[in-house]
C-alpha positions as CSV (number, residue, x, y, z in Angstrom):
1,X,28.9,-8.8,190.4
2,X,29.2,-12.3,190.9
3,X,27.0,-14.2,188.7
4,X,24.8,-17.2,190.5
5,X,24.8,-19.2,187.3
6,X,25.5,-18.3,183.4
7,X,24.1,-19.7,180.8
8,X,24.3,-19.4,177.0
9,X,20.6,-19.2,176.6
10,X,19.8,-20.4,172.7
11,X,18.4,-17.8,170.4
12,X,14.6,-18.6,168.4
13,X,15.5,-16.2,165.5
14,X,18.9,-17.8,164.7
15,X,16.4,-21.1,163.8
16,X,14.1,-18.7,162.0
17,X,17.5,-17.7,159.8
18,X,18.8,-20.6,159.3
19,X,15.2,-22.1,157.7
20,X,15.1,-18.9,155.7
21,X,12.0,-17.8,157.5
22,X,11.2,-14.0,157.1
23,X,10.2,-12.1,160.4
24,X,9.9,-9.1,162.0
25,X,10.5,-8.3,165.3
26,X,10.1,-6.6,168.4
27,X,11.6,-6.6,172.2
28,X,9.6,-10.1,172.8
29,X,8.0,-11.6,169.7
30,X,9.1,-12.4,166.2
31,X,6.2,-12.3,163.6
32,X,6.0,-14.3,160.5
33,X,3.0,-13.3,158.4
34,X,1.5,-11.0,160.9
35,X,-0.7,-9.4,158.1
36,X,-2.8,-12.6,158.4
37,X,-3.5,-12.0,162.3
38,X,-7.2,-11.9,161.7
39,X,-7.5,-15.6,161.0
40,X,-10.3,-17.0,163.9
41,X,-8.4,-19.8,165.3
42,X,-5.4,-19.4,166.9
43,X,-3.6,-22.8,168.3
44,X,-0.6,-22.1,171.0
45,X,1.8,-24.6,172.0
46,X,3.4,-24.7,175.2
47,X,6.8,-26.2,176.5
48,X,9.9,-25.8,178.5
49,X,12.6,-23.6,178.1
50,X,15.2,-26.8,178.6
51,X,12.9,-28.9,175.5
52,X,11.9,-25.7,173.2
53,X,15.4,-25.9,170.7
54,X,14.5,-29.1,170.0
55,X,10.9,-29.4,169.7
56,X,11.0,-25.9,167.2
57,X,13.5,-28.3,165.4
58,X,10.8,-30.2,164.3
59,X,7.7,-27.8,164.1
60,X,9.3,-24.9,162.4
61,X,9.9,-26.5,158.8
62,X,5.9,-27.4,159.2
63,X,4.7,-24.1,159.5
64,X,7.3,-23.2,156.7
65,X,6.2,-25.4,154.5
66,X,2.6,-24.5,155.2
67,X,3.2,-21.1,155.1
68,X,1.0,-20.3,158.4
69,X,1.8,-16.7,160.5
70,X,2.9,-17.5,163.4
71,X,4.7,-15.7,166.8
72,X,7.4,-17.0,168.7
73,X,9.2,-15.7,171.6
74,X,12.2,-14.5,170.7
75,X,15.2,-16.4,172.4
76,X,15.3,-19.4,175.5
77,X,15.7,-16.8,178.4
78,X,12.4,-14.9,177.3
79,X,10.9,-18.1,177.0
80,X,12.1,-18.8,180.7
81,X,10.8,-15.7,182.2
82,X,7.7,-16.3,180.0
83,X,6.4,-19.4,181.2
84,X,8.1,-18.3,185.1
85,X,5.3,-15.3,184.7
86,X,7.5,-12.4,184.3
87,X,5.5,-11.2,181.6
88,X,2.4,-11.3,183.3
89,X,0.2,-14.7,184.3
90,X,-1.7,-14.2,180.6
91,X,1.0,-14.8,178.5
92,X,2.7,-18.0,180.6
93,X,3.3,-20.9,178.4
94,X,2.1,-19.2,174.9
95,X,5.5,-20.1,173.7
96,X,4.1,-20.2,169.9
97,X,1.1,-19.4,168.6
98,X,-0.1,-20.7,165.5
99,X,-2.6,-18.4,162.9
100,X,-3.8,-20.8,160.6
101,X,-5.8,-19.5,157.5
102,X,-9.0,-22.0,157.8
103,X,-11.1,-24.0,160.2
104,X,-9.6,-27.0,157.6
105,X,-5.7,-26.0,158.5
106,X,-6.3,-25.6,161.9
107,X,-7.5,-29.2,162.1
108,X,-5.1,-30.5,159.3
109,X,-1.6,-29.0,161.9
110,X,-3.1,-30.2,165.1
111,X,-3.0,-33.7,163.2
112,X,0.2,-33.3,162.2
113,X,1.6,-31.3,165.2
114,X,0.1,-33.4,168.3
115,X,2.1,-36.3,168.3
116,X,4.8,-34.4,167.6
117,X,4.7,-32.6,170.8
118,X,2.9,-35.4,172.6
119,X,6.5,-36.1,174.3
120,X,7.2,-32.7,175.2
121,X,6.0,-31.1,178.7
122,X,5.2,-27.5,179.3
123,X,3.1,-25.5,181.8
124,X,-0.8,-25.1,181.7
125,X,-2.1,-22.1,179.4
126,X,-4.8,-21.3,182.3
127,X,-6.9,-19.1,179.9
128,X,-7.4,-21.2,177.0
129,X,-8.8,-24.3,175.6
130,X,-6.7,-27.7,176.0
131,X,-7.6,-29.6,172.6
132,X,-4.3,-31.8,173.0
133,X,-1.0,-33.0,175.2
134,X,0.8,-29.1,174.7
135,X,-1.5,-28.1,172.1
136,X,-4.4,-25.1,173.4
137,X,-6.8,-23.0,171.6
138,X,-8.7,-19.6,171.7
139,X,-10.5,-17.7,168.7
140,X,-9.7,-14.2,167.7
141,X,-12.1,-11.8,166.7
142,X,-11.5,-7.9,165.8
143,X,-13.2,-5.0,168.0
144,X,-13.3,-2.9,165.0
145,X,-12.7,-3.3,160.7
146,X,-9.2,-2.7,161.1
147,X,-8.0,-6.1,162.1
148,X,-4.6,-5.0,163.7
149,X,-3.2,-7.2,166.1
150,X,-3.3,-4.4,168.9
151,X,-7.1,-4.6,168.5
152,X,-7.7,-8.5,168.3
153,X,-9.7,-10.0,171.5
154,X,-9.0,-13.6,172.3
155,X,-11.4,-16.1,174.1
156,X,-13.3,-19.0,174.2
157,X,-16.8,-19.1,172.4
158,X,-19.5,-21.5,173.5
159,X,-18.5,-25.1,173.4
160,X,-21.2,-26.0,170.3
161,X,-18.9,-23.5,168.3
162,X,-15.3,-25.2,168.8
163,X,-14.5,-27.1,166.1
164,X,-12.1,-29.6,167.8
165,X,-12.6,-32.6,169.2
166,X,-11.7,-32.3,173.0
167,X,-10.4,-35.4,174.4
168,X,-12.1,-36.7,177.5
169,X,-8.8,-36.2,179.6
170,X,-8.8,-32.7,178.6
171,X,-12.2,-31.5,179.2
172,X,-13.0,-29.0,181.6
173,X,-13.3,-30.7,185.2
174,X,-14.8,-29.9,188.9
175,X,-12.7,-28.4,191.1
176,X,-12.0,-31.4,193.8
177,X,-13.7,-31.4,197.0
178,X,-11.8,-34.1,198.3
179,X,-7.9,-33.4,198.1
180,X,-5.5,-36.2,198.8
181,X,-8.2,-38.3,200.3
182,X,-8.1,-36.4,203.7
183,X,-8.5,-32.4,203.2
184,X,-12.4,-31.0,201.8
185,X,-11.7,-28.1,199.9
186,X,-14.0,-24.8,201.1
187,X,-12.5,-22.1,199.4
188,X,-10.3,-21.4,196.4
189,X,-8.5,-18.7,197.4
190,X,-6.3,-17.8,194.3
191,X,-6.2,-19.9,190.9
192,X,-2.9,-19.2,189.3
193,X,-0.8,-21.1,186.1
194,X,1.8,-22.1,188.6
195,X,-1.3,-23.4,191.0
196,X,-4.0,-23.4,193.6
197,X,-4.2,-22.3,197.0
198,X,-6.7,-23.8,199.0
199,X,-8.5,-23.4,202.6
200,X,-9.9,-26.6,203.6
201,X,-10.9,-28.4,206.6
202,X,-7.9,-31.6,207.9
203,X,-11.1,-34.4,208.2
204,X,-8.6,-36.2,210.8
205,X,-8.2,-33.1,213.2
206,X,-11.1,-31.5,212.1
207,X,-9.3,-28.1,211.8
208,X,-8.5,-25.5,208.9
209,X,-6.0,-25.7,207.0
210,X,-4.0,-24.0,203.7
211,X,-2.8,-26.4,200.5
212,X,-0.4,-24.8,198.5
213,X,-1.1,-26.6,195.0
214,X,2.4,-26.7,192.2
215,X,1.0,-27.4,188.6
216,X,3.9,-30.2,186.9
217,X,5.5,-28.4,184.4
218,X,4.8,-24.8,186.1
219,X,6.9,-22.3,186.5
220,X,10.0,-23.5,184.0
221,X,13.2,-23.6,185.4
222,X,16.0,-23.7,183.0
223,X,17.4,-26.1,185.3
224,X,14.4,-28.7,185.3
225,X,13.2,-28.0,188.2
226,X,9.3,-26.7,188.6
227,X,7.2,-26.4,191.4
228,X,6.8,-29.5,193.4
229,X,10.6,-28.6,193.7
230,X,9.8,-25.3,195.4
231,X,7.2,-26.2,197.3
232,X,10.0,-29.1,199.0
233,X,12.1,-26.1,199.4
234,X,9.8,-24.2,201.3
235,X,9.2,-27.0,203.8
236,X,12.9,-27.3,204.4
237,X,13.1,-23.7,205.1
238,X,10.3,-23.0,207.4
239,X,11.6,-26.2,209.5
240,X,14.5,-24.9,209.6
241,X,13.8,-21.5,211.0
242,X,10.9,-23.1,213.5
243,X,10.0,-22.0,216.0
244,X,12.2,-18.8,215.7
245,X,10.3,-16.9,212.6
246,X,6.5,-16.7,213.7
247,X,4.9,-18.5,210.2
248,X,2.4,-20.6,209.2
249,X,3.6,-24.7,210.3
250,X,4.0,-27.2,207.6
251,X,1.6,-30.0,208.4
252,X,2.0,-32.2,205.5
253,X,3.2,-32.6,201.7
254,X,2.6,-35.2,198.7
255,X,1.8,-35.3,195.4
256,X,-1.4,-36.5,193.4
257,X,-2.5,-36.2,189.8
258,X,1.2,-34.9,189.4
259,X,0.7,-31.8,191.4
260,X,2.5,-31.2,194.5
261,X,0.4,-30.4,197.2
262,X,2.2,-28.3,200.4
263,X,-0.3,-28.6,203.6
264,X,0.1,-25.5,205.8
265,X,-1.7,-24.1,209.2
266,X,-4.3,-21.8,208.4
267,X,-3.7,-18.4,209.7
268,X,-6.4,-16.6,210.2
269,X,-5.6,-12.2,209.8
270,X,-4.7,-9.4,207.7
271,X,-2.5,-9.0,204.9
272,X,0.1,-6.4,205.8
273,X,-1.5,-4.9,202.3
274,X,-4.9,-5.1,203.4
275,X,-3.6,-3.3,206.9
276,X,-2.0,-0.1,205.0
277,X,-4.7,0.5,202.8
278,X,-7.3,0.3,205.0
279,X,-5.0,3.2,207.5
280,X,-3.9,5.5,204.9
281,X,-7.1,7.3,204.2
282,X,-5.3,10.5,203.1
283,X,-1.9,11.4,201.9
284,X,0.9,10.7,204.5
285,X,1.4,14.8,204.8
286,X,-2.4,14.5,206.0
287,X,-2.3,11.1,207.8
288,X,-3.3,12.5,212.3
289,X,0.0,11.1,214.2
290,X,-1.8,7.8,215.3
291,X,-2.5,6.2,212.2
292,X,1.3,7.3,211.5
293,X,2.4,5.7,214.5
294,X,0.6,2.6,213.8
295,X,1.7,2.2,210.2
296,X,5.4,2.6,211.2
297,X,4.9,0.1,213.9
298,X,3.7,-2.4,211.3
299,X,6.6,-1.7,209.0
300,X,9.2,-2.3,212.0
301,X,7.6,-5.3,212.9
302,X,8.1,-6.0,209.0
303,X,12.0,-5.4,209.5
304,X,12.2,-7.2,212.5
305,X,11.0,-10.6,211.4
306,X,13.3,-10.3,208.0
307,X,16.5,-8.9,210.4
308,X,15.4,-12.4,212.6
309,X,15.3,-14.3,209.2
310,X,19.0,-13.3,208.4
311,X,20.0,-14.2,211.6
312,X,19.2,-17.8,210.7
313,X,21.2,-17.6,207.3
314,X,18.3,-16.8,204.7
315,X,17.9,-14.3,202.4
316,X,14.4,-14.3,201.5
317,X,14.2,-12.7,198.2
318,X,10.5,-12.0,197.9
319,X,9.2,-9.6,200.5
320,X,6.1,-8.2,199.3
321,X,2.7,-6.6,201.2
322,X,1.4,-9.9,200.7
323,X,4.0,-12.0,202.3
324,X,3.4,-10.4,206.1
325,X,0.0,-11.4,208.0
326,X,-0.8,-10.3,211.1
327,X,-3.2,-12.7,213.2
328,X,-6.0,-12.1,215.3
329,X,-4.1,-11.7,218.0
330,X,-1.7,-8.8,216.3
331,X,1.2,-11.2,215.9
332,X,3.4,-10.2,212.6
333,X,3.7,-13.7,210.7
334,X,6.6,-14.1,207.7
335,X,5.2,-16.0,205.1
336,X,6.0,-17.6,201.2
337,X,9.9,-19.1,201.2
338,X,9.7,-20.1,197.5
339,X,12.7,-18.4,196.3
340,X,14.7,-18.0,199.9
341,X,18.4,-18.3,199.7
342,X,20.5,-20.2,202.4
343,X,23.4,-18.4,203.0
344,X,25.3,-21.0,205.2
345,X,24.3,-24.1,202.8
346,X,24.6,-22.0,199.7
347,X,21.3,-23.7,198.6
348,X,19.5,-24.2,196.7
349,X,22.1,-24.3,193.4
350,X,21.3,-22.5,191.6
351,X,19.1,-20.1,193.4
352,X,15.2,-19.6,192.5
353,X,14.6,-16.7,190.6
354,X,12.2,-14.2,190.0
355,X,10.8,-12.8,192.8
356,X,7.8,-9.9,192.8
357,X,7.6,-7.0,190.2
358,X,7.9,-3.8,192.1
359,X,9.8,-5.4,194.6
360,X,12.8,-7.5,193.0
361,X,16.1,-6.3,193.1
362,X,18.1,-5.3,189.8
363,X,20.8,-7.9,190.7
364,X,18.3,-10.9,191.6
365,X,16.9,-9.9,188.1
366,X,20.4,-10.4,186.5
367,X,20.6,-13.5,188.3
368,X,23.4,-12.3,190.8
369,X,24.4,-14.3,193.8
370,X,22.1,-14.1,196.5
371,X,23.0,-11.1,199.0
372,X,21.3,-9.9,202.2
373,X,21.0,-6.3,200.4
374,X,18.5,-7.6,198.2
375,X,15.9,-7.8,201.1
376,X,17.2,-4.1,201.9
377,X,15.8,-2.9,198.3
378,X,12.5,-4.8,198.6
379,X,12.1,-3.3,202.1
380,X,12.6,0.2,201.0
381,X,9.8,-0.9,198.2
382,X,7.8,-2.1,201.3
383,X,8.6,1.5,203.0
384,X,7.4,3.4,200.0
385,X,4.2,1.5,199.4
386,X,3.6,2.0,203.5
387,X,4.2,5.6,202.9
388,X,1.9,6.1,199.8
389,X,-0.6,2.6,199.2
390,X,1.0,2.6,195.9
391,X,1.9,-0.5,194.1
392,X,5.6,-0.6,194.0
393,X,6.0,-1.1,190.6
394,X,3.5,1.5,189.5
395,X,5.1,4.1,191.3
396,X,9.2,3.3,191.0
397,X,9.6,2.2,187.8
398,X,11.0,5.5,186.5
399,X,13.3,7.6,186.9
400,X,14.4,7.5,190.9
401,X,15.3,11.2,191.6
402,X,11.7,12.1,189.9
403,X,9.9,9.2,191.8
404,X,11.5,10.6,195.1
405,X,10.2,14.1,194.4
406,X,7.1,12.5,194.0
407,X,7.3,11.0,197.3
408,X,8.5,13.7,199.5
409,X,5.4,15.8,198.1
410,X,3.2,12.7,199.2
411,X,5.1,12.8,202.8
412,X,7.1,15.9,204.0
413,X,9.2,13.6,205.6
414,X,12.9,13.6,204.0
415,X,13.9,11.4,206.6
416,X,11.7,9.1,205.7
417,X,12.3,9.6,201.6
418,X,15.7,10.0,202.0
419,X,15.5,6.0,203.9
420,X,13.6,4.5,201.0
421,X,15.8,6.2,198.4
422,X,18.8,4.3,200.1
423,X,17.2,1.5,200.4
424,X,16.7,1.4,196.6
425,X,19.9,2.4,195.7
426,X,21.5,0.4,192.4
427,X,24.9,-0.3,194.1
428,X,24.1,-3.1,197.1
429,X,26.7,-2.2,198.8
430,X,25.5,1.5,199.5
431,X,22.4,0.5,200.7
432,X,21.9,0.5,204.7
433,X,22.2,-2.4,207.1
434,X,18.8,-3.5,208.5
435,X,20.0,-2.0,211.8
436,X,19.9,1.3,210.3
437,X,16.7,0.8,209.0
438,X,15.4,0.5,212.5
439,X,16.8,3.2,214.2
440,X,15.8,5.9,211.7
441,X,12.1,4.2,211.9
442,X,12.4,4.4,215.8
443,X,13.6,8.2,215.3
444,X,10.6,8.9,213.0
445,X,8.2,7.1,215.9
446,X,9.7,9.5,218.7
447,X,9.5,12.5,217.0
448,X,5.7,11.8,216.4
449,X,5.3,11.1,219.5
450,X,7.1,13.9,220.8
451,X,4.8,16.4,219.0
452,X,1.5,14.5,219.1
């Protein structure tokens, strides 16, 4: 398998042993003084993945010499996948976080530590309390009297009982109404670490619109790019692929406050998510022959727009439930171009990563070079939610032969199980060309049809 980059991604431990610092570990974390867990105030400090080596330089001998438990993620590629939200959008940009022993400590290291990390840059921690530059905090608090970490909650009391001082620039702040002195924000559709997306109304044309918001610092690339710089990407691909690829148009870009801000036609419709779960009222087995019909109909329309999307030299490395839309006028739209692969260009270099759990290939996860098959794995993920209503990753993250048991009880059809189970196959190369795809799909719709 031909690697798209390698790295030799630093190890956090190896810093830990060579300060002398005891630990223990799991898959993620290391844990120093983890018997002192119920301490109230937990401080976090966030960063990149490119500036972390240096910056635990000069914070670990603090803690040491202060003896203060503390976790850490464990080496530069967790950290990377961390603040990228791999591990889930709670834990993004909790690099460290810091378990002093006292209100007075707490206070005592945040003097010490912010300018320190004042130079640093790292993305929003969306769930806690900014008290400095890369500095947040929440308060822990046990749900029983055995104050094990698997028990502690963490959260933000009322503001008369923080004890920091929260500078001005930091405090909490009105969503905008006025975005880049032209768009009035009407709905927040989805507030995520990495950044808003908005519906708002364009005052000049007086039509909707969609702002797709990057935080700076979000979503850490190793290579310093975050996500004004796939946001840019995005623009360049769905120009390039207008007006083939039926999507929503890019109507403007530019940045303010430091976050990028990606201008989009509004599209009003239905999630291809939304469309599935609202058809499969019953197990497929069980599902009359017109809902059948029309679910496979949506999923071939799916596979049409990506076999289209190859044609013009992209790989599009996300296809999810959430990335189809169908308008109000039943036309299939292809949206989301983050982490799409050129093909012809071989751009961008390196590829994005990390696409959707559930979804992903294995080889985009082990950062291989971007392949056509990928989108042949996340479409037989797309099949086998279509078949089922399942969330991907809740239902094929086992063992496959077991999973497809699982499926052909949910469907009788082994044509159809027997697809996605190709689809999904480890090897790329044994996986079927999207014209394949198609035909067994039109096979499946005829038979139906035949014995409706």
């Amino acid at each position: 398998m031909e690697k798209a980059f390698d790295i030799a991604f630093q190890s956090y431990t190896s810093l830990l042993d060579e300060l002398e610092i005891p630990y223990q570990q799991d898959d993620l974390w290391a844990y120093v003084g983890t018997e002192k867990m119920d301490h109230k105030w937990w401080l976090f400090i966030t960063c990149t993945s490119l500036q972390a080596p240096h910056l635990l330089d000069e914070i670990l001998p603090i803690l040491k010499r202060e003896e203060v438990c503390f976790c850490l993620i464990k080496d530069q590629l967790k950290h990377y996948l961390l603040n990228s939200g791999g591990y889930g959008p709670n834990l993004v940009g909790k690099v460290i976080a810091i378990i002093p022993a006292s209100i007075d400590k707490a206070k005592a290291l945040l003097a010490e530590m912010e300018p320190i990390t004042d130079g640093y840059k790292g993305p929003v921690i969306p769930d806690a309390l900014r008290i400095a530059e890369n500095i947040y905090c929440l308060y822990a608090e046990p749900k029983d009297p055995d104050l094990s970490s698997e028990i502690l909650k963490l959260y933000l009391p009322k503001p008369r009982y923080i004890p920091f001082v929260i500078p001005p620039a930091y405090r909490k702040k009105r969503k905008k109404n006025i975005i880049g002195k032209r768009y009035i924000a009407i709905d927040y559709l989805r507030l995520t670490p990495k950044g808003n997306i908005i519906k708002a109304i364009d005052i000049k044309k007086l039509e909707l619109c969609l702002i797709k918001q990057g935080k700076p610092a979000a979503l850490d690339d190793h290579f310093g790019r975050e996500m004004k710089d796939r946001l840019l990407w995005q623009k360049e691909v769905i120009t390039a692929i207008t007006p083939e690829i039926p999507t929503a148009q890019v109507r403007n870009f530019f940045m303010e406050d430091s976050h990028a801000n990606l201008v989009l036609d509004f599209l009003n419709g239905e999630s291809y998510g939304s469309i599935i779960k609202r058809t499969l009222t019953t197990d497929w087995k069980d599902l009359n022959a017109e809902s059948r019909v029309y679910l496979l109909e949506t999923f071939l329309n799916a596979v049409k727009l990506i076999e289209a999307f190859h044609a013009k030299g992209f790989v599009h490395r996300d296809i999810t439930d959430s990335n189809f839309l169908v308008d109000t006028k039943g036309k299939m739209h292809l949206l989301d171009f983050e982490v799409s692969y050129s093909m012809e260009d071989r751009k961008p270099s390196p590829p994005f990563v990390l696409g959707t759990r559930g979804y992903i290939a294995p080889e985009q996860i082990q950062y291989a070079m971007p392949d056509f098959k990928e989108d042949i794995f996340s479409l037989g993920a797309l099949l086998c939610f279509t078949l089922t209503g399942k969330n991907p990753w809740d239902f094929l993250e086992g063992n496959l032969d077991q999973e497809m048991k699982t499926l052909l009880a949910l469907t009788e059809n082994k044509s159809l199980t027997g697809l996605v189970e190709s689809c999904l196959h480890t090897i790329p190369q044994l996986r079927p060309e999207i014209q394949i795809i198609q035909q067994i799909i039109k096979e499946q719709l005829y038979e139906i049809l035949l014995h409706s």
